[in-house]
C-alpha positions in Angstrom: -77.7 -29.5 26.5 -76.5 -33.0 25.0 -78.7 -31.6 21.8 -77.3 -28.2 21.8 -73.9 -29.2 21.5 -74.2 -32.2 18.9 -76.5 -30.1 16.9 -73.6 -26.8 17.1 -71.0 -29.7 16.4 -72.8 -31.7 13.6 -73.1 -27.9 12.1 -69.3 -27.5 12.4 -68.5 -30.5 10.7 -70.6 -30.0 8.0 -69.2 -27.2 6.7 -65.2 -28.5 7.6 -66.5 -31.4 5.2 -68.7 -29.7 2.9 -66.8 -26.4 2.3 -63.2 -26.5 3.5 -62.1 -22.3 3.5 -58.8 -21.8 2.4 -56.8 -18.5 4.0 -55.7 -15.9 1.5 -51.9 -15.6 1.3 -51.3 -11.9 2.6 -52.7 -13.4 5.8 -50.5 -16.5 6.0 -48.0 -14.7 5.3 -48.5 -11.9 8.1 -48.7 -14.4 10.2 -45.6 -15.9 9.7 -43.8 -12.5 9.6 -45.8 -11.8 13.2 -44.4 -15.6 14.4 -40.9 -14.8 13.2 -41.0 -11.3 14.5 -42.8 -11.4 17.7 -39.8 -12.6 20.2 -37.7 -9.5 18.8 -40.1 -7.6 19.6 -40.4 -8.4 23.0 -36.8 -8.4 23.8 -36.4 -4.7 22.7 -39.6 -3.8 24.6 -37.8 -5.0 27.8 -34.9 -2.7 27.1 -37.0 0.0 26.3 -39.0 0.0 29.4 -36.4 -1.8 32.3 -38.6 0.1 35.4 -40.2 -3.3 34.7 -37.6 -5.5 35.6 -38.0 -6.9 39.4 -34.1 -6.2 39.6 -33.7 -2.7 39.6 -34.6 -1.4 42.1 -31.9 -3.7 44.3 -29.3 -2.1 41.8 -30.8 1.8 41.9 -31.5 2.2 45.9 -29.6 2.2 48.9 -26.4 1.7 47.2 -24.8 5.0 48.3 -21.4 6.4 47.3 -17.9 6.0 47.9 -15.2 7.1 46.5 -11.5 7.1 47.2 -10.1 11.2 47.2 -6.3 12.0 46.8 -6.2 14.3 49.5 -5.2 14.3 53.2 -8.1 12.8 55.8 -7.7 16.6 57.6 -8.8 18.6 54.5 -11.4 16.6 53.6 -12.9 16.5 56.8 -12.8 20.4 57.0 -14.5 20.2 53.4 -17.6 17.8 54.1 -17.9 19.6 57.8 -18.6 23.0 55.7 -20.8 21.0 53.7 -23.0 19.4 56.5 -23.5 23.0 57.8 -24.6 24.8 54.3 -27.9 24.0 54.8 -29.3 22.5 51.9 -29.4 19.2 50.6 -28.7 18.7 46.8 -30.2 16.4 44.5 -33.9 16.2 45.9 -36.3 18.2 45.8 -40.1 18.9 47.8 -41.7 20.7 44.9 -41.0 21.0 41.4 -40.1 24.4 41.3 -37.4 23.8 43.9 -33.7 23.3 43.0 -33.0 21.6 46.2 -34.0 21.1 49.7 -33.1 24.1 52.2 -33.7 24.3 56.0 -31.4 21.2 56.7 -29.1 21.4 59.9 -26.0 19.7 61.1 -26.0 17.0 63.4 -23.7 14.5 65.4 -25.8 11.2 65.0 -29.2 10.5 63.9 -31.7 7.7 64.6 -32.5 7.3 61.0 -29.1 5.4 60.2 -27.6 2.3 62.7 -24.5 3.5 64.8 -21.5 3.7 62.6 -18.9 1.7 63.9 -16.3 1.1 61.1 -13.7 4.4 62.1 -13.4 7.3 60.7 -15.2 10.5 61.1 -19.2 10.7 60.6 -20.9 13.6 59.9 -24.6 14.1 59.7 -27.4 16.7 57.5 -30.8 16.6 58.6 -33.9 18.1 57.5 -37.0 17.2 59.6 -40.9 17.8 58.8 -39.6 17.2 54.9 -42.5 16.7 52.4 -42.1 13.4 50.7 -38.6 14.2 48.7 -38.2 12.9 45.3 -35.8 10.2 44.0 -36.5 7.9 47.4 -38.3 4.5 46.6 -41.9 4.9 47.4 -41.4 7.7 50.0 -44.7 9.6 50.7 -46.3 11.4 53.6 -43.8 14.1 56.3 -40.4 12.6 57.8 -37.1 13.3 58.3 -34.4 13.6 55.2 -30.8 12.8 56.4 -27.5 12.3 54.6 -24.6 10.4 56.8 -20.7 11.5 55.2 -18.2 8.8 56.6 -14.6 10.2 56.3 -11.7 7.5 56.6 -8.3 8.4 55.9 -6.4 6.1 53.6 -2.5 6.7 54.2 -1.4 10.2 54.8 -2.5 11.6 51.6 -5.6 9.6 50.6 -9.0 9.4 52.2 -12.1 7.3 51.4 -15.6 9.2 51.7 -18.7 7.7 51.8 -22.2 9.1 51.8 -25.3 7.6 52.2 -29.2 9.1 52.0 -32.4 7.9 54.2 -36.0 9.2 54.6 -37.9 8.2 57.2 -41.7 8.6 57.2 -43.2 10.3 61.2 -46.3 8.5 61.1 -45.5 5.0 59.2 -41.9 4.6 60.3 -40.6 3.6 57.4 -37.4 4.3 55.9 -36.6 4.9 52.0 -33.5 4.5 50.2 -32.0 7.5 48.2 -31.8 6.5 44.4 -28.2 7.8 44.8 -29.2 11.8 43.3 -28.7 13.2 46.6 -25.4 11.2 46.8 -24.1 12.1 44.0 -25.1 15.7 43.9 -23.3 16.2 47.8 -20.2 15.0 46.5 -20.3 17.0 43.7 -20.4 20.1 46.0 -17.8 18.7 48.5 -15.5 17.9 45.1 -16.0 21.4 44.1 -14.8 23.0 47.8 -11.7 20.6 47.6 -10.5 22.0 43.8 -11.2 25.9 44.8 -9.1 25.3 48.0 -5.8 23.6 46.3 -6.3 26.1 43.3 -6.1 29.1 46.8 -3.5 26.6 48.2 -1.6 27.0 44.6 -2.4 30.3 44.0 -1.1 31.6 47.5 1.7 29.6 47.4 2.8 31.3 43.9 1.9 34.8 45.2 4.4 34.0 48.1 7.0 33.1 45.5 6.7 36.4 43.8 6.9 38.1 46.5 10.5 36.7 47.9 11.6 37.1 44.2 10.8 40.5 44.1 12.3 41.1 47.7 15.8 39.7 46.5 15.3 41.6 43.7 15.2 44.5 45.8 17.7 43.3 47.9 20.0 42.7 45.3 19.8 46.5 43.7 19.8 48.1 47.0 23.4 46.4 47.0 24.3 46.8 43.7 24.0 50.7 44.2 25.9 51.2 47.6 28.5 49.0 45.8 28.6 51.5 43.2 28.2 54.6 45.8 31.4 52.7 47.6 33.4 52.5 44.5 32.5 56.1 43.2 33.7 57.3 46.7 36.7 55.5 46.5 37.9 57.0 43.2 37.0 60.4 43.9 39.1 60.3 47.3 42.0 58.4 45.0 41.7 61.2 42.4 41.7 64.1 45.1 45.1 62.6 46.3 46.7 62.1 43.3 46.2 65.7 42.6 47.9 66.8 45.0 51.0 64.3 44.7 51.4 66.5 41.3 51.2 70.1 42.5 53.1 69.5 44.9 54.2 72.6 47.4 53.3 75.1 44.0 50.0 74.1 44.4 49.6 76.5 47.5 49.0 79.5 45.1 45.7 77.9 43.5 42.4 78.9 44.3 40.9 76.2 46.9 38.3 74.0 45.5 40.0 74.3 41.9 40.2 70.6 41.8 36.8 69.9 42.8 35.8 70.9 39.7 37.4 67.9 38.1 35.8 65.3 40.9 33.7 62.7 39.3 29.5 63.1 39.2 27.8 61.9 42.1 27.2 58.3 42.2 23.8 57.8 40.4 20.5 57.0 42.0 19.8 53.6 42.8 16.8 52.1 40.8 15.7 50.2 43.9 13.1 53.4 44.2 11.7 53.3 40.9 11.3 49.5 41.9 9.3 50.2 44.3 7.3 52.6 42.6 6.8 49.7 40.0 5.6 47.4 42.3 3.4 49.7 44.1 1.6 50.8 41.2 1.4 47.1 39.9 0.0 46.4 43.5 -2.6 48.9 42.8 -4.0 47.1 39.7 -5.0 43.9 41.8 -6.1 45.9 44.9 -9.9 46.4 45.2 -11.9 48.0 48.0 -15.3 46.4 49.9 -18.5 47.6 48.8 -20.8 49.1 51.6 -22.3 47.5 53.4 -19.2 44.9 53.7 -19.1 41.4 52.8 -18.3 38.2 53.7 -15.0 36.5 53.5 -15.7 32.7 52.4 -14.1 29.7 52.7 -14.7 28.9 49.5 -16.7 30.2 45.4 -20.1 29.3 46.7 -22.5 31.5 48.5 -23.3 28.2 51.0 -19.8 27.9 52.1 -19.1 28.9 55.4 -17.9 32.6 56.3 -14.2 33.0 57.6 -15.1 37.1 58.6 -16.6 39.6 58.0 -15.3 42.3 55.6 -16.0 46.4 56.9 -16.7 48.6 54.0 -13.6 50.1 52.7 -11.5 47.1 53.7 -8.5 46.6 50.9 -8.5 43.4 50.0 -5.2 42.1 47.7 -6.9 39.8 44.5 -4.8 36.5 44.0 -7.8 34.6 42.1 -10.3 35.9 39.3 -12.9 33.8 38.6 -16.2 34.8 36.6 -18.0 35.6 39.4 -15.3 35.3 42.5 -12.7 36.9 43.4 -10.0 34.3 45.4 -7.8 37.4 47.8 -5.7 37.6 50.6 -6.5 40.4 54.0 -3.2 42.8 55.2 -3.8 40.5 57.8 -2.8 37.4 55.6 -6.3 35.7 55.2 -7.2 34.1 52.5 -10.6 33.6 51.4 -13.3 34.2 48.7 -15.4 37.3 47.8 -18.3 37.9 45.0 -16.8 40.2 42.2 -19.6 42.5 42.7 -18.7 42.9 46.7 -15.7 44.8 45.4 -15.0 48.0 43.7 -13.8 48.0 40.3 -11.1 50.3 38.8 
């Protein structure tokens, strides 16, 4: 061995003495341009691939959402209760070809999440038996997928909601963190109840508006005319008894009635009918009819809102909303809900 390596190093430094090998420029200078290059190109390699980082998953998962809502503790509450009960849950997904995950049910507490004791009102969606959802770190396997909506009034006209997402594995027992998808995508859907009911709220409370305007306005010519019928009387009678001031007792010889004649026209008709005619036919134009075999009356523009009544075919319905697909109206009864555009005959 001793050999070996004197005679491999006596051979080395032969030819470092003997022959000393210079390196061609293009190389050196590749070399140099790698040196001055190479800690660039690490730094954007880290930005362009930052699953890498140990960090991110502590920033990504289990975070949840909250977010402060200017509206009253009461609606909100009503909002995220409809939501709990829709049945799906947004934002994750057991197959590709899925948009979401259906078959969820509401509950009143669940032993995925620890007891809530912070106020407010909790509300719970669970799906059981779900197949290993996406966007929850390193799920796998069959469990149960809930989401946990904390509502906390702020004030009388502010409320804080916050919603969290778990999965829990059946056989391994463990519990994943959502990525916040599912968060996010819930609140979307409650955020999109809360606008469609204060556009109803504003919408209703405008109809109502119109509706005492054009009852004074009503009001107001039904007045105008027996003012006018009144005054027409009273000249007619003040005519008729100056007339006979004139004649005098030589009047006796003239035909009866020959002053008549001379009255004034009968007072003319008051346009409180026409009016009415106008606003009846108006009426008409945002009237529509169910469709057989009836439809549903919704809380709000989504076909998983929850269902107010039931609509019988032929029900009139009066249309205070138009939406591209929804129809915002109001019963004889004075409900006010929403109903799919084609659920309703068109003029």
């Amino acid at each position: 061995m001793r050999l070996r390596s004197g005679g491999l190093g006596s051979g080395n430094q032969g030819a470092t003495t003997g022959e000393r090998k210079v390196l061609p420029k293009s190389r050196v200078r590749g070399m140099r341009f790698l040196s001055a290059w190479l800690p660039i190109l690490i730094a954007v390699a880290s930005a362009a691939f930052p699953a890498a980082c140990p960090g991110k998953d502590r920033l990504s998962y289990g975070e949840g959402l909250i977010v402060n809502l200017p509206v009253a503790e009461s609606e909100v509450a009503q909002v995220v209760e409809e939501v709990a009960q829709n049945g799906v849950i947004r934002g994750t997904k057991e197959y590709n070809k899925d948009e979401f995950v259906s078959g969820a049910k509401a509950a009143s507490s669940s032993k995925v999440f620890p007891a809530w004791t912070e106020g407010g009102k909790v509300f719970y969606k669970m799906r059981e038996q779900a197949i290993d959802p996406r966007n929850f770190k390193d799920s796998g396997d069959l469990g149960t997928l809930v989401v946990r909506y904390v509502v906390m009034p702020q004030g009388e006209k502010n409320t804080v909601l916050r919603i969290d997402a778990l999965f829990a594995e059946d056989f391994r027992k463990v519990v994943h963190a959502s990525n916040g998808s599912v968060e996010s995508a819930e609140y979307k859907d409650i955020q999109e109840h809360i606008e469609a009911i204060e556009v109803m709220k504003k919408q209703t409370a405008e109809a109502e508006r119109e509706k005492q305007e054009q009852l004074e306005r009503k009001q107001n010519l039904a007045m105008q005319g027996g003012a006018a019928e009144k005054e027409s009387s009273s000249l007619a009678d003040s005519r008729s008894g100056n007339s006979a001031v004139e004649e005098g007792p030589t009047s006796s010889s003239s035909p009866p009635g020959a002053t008549g004649s001379e009255a004034p026209p009968p007072a003319a008709r008051p346009p409180g009918q026409s009016l009415e005619e106008h606003v009846k036919e108006l009426r008409k134009q945002v009237e529509r009819l169910v469709r057989a075999p009836g439809a549903p009356l919704k809380s709000a523009p989504f076909h998983t809102a929850s269902t107010l009544a039931t609509l019988r075919t032929g029900t009139e319905v009066l249309i205070l909303i138009s939406t591209p697909y929804w129809y915002g109206v109001e019963t004889h009864e004075g409900q006010h809900g929403w109903i799919p555009r084609d659920e309703l005959e068109q003029p």
